[in-house]
C-alpha positions as CSV (number, residue, x, y, z in Angstrom):
1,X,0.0,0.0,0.0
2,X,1.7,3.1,-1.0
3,X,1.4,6.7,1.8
4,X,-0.7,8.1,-0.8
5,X,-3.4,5.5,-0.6
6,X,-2.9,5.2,3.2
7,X,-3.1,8.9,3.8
8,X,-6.6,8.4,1.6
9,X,-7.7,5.8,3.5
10,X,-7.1,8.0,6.9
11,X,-9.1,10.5,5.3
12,X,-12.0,9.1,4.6
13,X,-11.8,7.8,8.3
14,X,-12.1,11.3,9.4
15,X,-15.0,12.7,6.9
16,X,-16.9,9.4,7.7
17,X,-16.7,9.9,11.7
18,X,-16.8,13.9,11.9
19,X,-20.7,13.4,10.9
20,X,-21.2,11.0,13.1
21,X,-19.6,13.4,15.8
22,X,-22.1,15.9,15.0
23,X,-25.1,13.4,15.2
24,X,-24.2,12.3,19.0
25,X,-23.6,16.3,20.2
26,X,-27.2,16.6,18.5
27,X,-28.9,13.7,20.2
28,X,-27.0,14.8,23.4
29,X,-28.3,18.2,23.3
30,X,-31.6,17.2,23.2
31,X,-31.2,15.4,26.3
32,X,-29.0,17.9,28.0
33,X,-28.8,20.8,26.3
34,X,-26.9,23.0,28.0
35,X,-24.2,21.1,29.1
36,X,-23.8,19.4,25.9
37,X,-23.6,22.5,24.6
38,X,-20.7,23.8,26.3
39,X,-19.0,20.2,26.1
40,X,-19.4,19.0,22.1
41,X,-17.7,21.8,21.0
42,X,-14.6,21.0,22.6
43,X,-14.7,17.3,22.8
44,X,-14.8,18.0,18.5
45,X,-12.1,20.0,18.7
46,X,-10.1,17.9,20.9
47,X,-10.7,14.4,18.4
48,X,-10.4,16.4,15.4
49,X,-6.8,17.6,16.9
50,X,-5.9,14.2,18.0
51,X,-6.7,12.4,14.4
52,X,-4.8,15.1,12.5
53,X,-1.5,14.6,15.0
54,X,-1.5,11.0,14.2
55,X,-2.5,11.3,10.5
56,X,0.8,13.6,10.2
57,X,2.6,11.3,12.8
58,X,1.6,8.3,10.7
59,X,2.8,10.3,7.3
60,X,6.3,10.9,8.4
61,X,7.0,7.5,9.6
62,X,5.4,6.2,5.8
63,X,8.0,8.4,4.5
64,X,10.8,7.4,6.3
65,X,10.5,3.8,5.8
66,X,10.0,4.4,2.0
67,X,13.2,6.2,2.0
68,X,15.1,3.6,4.4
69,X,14.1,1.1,1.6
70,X,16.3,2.3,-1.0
71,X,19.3,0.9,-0.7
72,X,21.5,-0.8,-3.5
73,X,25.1,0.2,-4.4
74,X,28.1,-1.7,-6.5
75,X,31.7,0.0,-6.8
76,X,35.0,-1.9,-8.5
77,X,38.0,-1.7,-6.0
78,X,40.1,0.9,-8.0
79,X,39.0,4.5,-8.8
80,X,42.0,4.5,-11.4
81,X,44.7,2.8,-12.8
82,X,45.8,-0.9,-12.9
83,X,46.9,-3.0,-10.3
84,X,47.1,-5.7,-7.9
85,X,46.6,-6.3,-3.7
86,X,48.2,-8.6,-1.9
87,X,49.4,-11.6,-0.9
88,X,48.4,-10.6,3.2
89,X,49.2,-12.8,5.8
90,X,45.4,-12.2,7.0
91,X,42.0,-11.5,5.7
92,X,42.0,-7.8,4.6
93,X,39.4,-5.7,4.0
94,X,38.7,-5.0,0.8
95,X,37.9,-1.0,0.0
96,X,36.1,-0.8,-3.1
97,X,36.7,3.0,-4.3
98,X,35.3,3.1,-7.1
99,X,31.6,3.7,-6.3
100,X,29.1,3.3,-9.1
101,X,26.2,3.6,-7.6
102,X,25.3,4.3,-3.7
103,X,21.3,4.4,-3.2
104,X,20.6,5.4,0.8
105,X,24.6,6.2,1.0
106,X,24.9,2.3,3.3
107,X,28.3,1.8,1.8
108,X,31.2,3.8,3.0
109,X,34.2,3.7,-0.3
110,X,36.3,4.6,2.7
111,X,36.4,1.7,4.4
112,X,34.9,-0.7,2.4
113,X,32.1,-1.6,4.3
114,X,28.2,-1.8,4.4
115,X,26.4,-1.0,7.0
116,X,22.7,-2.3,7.1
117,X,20.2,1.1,7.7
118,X,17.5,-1.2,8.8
119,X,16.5,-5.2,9.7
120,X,15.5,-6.9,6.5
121,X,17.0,-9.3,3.9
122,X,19.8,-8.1,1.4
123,X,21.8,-9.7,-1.3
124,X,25.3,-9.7,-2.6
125,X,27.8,-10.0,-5.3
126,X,31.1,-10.1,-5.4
127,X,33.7,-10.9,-8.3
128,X,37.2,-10.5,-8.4
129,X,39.8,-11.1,-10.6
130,X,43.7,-12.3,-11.2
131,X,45.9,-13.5,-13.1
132,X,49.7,-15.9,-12.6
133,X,49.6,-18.9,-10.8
134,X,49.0,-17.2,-7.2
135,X,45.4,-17.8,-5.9
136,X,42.4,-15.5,-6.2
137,X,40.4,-15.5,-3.2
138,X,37.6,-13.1,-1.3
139,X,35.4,-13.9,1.9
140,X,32.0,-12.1,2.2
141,X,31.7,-11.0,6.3
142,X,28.9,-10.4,8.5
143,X,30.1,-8.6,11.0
144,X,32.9,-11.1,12.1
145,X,31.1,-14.1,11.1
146,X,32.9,-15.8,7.8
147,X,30.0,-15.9,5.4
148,X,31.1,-17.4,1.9
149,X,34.2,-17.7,-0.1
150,X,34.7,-17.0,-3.7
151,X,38.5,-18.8,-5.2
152,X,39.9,-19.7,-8.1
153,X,43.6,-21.0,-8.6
154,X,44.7,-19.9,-12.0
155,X,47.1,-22.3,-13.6
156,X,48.4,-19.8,-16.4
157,X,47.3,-16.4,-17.9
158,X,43.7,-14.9,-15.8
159,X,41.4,-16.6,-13.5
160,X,38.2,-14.6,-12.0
161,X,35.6,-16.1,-9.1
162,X,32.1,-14.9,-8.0
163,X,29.9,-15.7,-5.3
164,X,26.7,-14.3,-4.0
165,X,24.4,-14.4,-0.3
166,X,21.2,-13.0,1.2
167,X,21.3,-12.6,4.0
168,X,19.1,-11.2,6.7
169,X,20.8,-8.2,8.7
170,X,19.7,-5.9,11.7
171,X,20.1,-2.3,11.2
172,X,23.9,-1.6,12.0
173,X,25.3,-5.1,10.7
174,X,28.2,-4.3,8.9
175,X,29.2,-6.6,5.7
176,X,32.6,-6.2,4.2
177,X,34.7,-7.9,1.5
178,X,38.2,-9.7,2.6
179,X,41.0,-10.5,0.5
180,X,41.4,-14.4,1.3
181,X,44.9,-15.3,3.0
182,X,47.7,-15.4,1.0
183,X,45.1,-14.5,-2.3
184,X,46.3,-11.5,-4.8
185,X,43.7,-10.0,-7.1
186,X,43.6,-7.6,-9.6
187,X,41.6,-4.4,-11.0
188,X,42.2,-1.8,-14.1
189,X,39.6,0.2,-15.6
190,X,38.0,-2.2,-16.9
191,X,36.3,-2.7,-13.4
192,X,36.8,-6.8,-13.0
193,X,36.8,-6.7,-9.1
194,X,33.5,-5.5,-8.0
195,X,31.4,-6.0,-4.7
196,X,27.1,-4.6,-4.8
197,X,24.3,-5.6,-3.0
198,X,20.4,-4.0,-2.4
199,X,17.8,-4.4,-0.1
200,X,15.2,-7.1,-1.2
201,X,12.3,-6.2,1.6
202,X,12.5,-4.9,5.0
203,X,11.1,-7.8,8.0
């Protein structure tokens, strides 16, 4: 249901009761007339009030959500140039600088890392790329939990590796790239070593 059919339907609440309203001070006047007269007044007032604070309340929060739930972004790991990373001793961070695209602004091309604006399920891609006969490796992490791998060994000349996950993420879970141990990749303009992901729906 999009805000614009909600704020419709909340709307319509308020034209169907406000008659309604009126009918009950009418009946009540009849009955007590002078203190209903002095009471329906203001007890009008005070609903009418009170269902336009919430309408507006409930508004915002429809808007913010909708915002929150774009999210998407994919960058290559060099903003120019050719060359390689590694061999590490250790699983490195990855810092894709190259940012293509950066919907809801959830990846930071400083430090490589995604950080989950809100709890739902997202999916992502990663793909990297080398070439001699050192191995090409990358390991997708949630927070500090070792997620997937994506290797290759290349015999001779280039070898490449993807992998993908969804996975479902509270808002602040971080997800990051890592150059496998002792892996070397490679980039150039041609944009070979790439990481992306979106949000798929919030939960």
């Amino acid at each position: 249901m999009t805000v614009i059919q909600q704020v419709s339907g909340n709307r319509m609440k308020i034209i169907m009761f406000f008659p309604l309203l009126l009918l009950v001070c009418s009946v009540s006047a009849d009955q007590t007339e002078t203190a209903v007269q002095q009471s329906c007044p203001q007890d009008t007032h005070a609903v009418l009030r009170e269902l336009t604070a919430s309408l507006t309340e409930r508004i915002t929060v429809l808007q913010r959500e909708n915002q929150v739930k774009q999210v998407a972004f994919s960058a290559s790991l060099l903003d120019q140039g050719d060359g390689y990373t590694g061999p590490f001793n250790a699983h490195t961070t990855l810092i894709f600088k190259y940012v293509v695209t950066n919907i809801g602004n959830a990846y930071n091309k400083h430090t490589g890392i995604f950080t989950a604006p809100v709890r739902g399920v997202y999916h992502f891609l990663w793909t990297i790329y080398g070439h001699g006969e050192i191995p090409v490796g990358a390991v997708l992490f949630r927070n500090e939990e070792h997620i997937s791998l994506a290797y290759e060994r290349p015999r001779s000349g280039a070898g490449s590796a993807s992998n993908a996950a969804s996975l479902l993420l509270e808002a602040g879970d971080q997800v990051s790239v890592r150059l496998y141990t002792q892996s070397r990749i490679a980039d150039s303009q041609n944009r070979q070593t790439t990481f992306s992901g979106h949000l798929i729906f919030t939960m």
